[in-house]
C-alpha positions in Angstrom: 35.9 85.2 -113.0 39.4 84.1 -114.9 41.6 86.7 -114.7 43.4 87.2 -118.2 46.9 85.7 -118.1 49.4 84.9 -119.8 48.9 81.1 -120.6 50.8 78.7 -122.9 49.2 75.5 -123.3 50.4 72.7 -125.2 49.5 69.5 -126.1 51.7 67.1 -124.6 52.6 66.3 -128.4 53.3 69.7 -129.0 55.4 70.1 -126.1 57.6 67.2 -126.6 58.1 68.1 -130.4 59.5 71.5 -129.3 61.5 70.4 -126.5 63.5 67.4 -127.2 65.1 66.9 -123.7 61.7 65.6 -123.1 60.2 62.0 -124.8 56.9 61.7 -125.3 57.3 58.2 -122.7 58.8 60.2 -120.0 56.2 63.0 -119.8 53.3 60.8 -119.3 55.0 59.4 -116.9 55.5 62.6 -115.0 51.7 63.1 -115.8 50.6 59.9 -114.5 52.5 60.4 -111.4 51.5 64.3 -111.1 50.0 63.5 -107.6 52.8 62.0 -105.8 55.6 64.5 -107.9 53.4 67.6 -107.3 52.8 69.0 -110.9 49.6 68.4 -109.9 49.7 71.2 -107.2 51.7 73.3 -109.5 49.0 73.4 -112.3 51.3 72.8 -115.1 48.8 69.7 -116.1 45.6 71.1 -117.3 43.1 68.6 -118.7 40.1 69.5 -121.0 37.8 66.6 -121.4 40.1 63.5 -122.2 42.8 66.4 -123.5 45.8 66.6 -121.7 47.8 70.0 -122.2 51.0 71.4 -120.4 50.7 74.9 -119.1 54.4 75.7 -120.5 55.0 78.5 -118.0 54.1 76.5 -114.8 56.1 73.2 -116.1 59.0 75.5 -115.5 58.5 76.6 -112.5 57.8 73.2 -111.6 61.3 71.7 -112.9 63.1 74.7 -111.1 61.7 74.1 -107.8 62.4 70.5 -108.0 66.0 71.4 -108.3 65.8 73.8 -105.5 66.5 76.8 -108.0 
């Protein structure tokens, strides 16, 4: 069973249009690479059949512990 949380998915369209630091380029990079940069383990990639969404929340956390913050 899911438990209900709080979770902000985005396309990776979506995401990009709201965020500008990012380009659309740079984060499929990031998500081609999510193995070896460890958004993979963070779960901030969430994929839905051929859908690719960014879990918002956990992309954060992500960035912040690559910066040691």
């Amino acid at each position: 069973m899911v438990e209900n949380a709080c979770v902000s998915l985005k396309t990776v369209k979506q995401f990009v249009a709201e965020n500008p630091a990012f380009t659309y380029g740079g984060m499929r990079k990031l998500i081609n690479l999510e193995t070896i940069n460890g958004m993979k383990s963070s779960g901030s990639v969430v994929r839905i059949g051929r859908k690719v969404f960014i879990d918002t929340n956990k992309f954060y956390n992500w960035i912040q512990t690559q910066n040691g913050l």
